[in-house]
N, C-alpha and C positions, 0 to 999 in steps of 0.2 A: 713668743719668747723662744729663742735661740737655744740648745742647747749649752754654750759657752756663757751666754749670757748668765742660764741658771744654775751652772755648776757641773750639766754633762749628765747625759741619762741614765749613768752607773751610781751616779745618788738618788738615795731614796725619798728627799727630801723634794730634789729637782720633778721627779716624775708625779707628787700629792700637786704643787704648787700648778703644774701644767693642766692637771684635772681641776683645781679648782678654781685657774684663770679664767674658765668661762663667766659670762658674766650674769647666766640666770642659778650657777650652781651654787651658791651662799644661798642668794634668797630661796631657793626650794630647798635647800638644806634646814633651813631655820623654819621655814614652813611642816617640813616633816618632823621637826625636832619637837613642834606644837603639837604633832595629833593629825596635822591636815594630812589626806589618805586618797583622797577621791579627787577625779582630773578639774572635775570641775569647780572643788574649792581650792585647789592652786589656782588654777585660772583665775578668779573670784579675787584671791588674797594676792596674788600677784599681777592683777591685771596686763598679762603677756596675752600676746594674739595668741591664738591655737596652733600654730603653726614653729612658733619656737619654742612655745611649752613640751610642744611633745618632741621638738629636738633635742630641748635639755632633759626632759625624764628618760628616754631614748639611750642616751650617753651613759646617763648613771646607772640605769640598767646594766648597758654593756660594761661600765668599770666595777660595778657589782657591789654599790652603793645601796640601790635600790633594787624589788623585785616586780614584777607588771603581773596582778593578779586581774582576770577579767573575769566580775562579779556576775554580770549578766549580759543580756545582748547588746546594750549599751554602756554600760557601768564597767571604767576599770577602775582601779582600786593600786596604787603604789605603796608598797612596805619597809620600810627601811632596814637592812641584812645588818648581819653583824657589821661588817665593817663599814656600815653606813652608820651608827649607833658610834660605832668609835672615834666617828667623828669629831659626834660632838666636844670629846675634850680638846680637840685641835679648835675648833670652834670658840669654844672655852677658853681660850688662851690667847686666840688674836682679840676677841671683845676682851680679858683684862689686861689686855698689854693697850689697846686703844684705849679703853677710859682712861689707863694709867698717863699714857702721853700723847693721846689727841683727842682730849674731852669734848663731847659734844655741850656748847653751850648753854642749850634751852631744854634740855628734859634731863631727868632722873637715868644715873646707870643703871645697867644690867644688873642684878645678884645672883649667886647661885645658892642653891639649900641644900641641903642632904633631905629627900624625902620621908626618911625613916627618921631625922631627930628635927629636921629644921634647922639646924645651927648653918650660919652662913661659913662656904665651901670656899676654897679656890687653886687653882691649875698651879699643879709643881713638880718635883721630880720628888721620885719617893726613893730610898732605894732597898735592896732586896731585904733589909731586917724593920721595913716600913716605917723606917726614920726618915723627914722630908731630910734632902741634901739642897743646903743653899747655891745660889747662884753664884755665889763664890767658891764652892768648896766643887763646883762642876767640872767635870773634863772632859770633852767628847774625843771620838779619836774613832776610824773607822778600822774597821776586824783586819786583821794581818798589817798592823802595824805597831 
């Protein structure tokens, strides 16, 4: 993807979208999102050869998504950083915008929970006195304008 294409690398939208065009960073995103930790149950869970596994853990690393802990003389072990944790609401938000309008036919959607009450959650803007702000009432507009 082109710069011009994505809107110029002085957005900050364009530079997430460029990181997350590769195409093993979702699925190990969603595999970390699960608890998977260790090289070998990505491997396992994403049946990628060894060799682009550790290209894409490799990346995330250096975007600082992820950190490379090596547990023992063979054992490393991937954690997911803060900013790899805040992902997942971006995450969040393209799975309910897909169900919303390109449902997978044959299986049951995603949910999200609040783990402390269980009540079913979902991705919005909130805004600073924690009132959600609808999609209508939205404005985006970038700083010094």
């Amino acid at each position: 993807m082109t710069d011009s294409q994505a809107g110029g690398r002085d957005w900050s939208a364009s530079r997430a979208i460029a990181l997350l065009d590769q195409p093993w960073t979702l699925p190990i995103l969603r595999q970390a999102f699960q608890g998977v930790k260790c090289f070998d149950a990505f491997r396992e869970a994403l049946e990628l050869i060894p060799e682009v596994l550790i290209e894409g853990l490799d990346t995330m690393v250096r975007a600082g998504l992820l950190s490379r802990v090596d547990c023992c003389r063979e054992a490393v072990k991937y954690d997911l950083t803060e900013a790899g944790r805040e992902l997942n609401l971006l995450v969040g938000a393209l799975e309910q915008w897909g169900e919303a309008h390109l449902p997978w036919p044959y299986g049951s959607k995603a949910v999200r929970r609040s783990r402390a009450s269980g009540d079913l959650v979902h991705v919005g803007y909130v805004g600073e006195d924690g009132r959600e702000v609808s999609l209508g009432e939205m404005r985006g507009r970038r700083t010094g304008e």
